[in-house]
C-alpha positions in Angstrom: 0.0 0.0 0.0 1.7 3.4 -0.7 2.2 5.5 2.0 4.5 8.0 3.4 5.9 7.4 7.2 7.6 9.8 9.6 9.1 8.8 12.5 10.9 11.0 15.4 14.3 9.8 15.3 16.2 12.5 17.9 15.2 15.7 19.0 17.1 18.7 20.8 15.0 21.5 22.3 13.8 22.7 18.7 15.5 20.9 16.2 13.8 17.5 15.1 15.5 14.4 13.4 12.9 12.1 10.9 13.2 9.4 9.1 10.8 9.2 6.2 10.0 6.4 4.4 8.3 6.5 1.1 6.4 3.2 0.1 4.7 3.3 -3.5 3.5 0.1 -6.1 7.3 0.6 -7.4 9.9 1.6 -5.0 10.4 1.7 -1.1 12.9 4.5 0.0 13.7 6.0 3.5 16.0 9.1 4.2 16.6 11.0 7.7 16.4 15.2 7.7 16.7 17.4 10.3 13.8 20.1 11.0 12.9 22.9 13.5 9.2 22.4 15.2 8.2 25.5 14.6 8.7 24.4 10.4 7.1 21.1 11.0 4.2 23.5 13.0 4.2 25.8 9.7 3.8 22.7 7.5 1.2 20.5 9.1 -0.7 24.0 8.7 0.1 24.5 5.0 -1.2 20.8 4.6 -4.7 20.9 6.6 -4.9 24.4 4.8 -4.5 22.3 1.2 -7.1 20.0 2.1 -9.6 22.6 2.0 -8.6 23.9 -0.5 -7.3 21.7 -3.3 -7.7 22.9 -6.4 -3.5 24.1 -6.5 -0.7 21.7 -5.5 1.3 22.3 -2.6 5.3 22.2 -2.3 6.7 20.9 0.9 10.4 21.0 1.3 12.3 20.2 4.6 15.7 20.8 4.4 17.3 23.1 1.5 18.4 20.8 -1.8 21.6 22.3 -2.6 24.1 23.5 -1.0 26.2 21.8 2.1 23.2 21.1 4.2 21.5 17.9 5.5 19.9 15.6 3.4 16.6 17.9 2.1 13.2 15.9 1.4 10.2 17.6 -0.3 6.3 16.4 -1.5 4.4 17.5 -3.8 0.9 17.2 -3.8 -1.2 17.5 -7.0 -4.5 18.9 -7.4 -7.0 16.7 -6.0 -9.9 14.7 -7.8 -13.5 15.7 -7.9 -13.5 12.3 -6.0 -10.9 13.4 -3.4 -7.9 11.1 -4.7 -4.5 13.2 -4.4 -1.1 12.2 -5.8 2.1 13.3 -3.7 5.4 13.5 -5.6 7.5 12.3 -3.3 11.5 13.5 -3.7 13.6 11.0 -1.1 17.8 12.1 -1.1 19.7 9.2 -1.1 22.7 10.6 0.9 25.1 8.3 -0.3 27.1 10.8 -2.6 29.0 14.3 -0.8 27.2 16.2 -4.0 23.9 15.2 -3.1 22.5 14.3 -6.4 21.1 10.6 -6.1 17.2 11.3 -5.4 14.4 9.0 -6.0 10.7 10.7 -6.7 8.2 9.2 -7.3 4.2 9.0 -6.6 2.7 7.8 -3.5 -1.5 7.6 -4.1 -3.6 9.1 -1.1 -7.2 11.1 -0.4 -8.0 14.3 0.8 -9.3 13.3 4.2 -5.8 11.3 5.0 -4.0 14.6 4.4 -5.8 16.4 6.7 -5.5 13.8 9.3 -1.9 14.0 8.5 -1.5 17.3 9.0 -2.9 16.9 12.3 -0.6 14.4 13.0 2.5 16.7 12.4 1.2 19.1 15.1 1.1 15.9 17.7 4.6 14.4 16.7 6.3 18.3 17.8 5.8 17.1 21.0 5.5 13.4 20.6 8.4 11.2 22.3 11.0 10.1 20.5 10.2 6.9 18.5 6.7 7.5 17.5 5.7 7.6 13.9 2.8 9.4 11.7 1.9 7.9 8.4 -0.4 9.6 5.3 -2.3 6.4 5.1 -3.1 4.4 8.1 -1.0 1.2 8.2 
């Protein structure tokens, strides 16, 4: 089933380690990235804000994609259906290269409701203890 999963890795006063882990029909890929909470704050709000609202897509990016900085992830999500089925480009950097360009994108299938309800979940794993995970699609 294609999903997306975030799990708390470490965390030091504001800045939060996650591994992501990207599961679609084709690939599986996992990355860690480093975020402050008050980013992962601004983008659970930017995602319960798109499920309202869903007729634009809606870039995510944590971490920056060049430059010498931490691996950098980023979604995509397309313009939903009349029906409420959303397609998130998902952008995974494999780390194993010091200029940063092995990536793997590709789609991971979802519906509006779970991206709210993801969203939601974002604001939760801020202060969530270390270990826990959120997922786009319930596992």
């Amino acid at each position: 089933m294609d999903n997306i999963i975030f799990e708390k890795v470490w965390q030091d006063d504001e800045v939060i380690e996650l591994k992501i882990t990207g599961i679609s029909q084709f690939v599986t890929a996992h990355q860690t990235c480093y975020i402050q909470d008050t980013n992962l704050r601004e983008i659970s709000n930017r995602i319960i804000d798109y499920s309202k609202e869903y007729s634009k897509q809606c870039y995510i990016e944590m971490g920056n994609k060049e430059g010498n900085f931490t691996p950098a992830f980023s979604m995509n999500i397309l313009e939903a259906s009349k029906t409420g089925h959303v397609k998130v480009e998902v952008d995974i950097e494999i780390a194993d290269t010091k200029e940063r360009n092995h990536r793997c994108c590709f789609y991971v299938n979802s519906e509006l409701y779970a991206l709210e309800k993801l969203g939601n979940k974002f604001r939760q794993l801020v202060s969530d203890v270390v270990g826990n995970k959120v997922s786009l699609n319930d596992i």
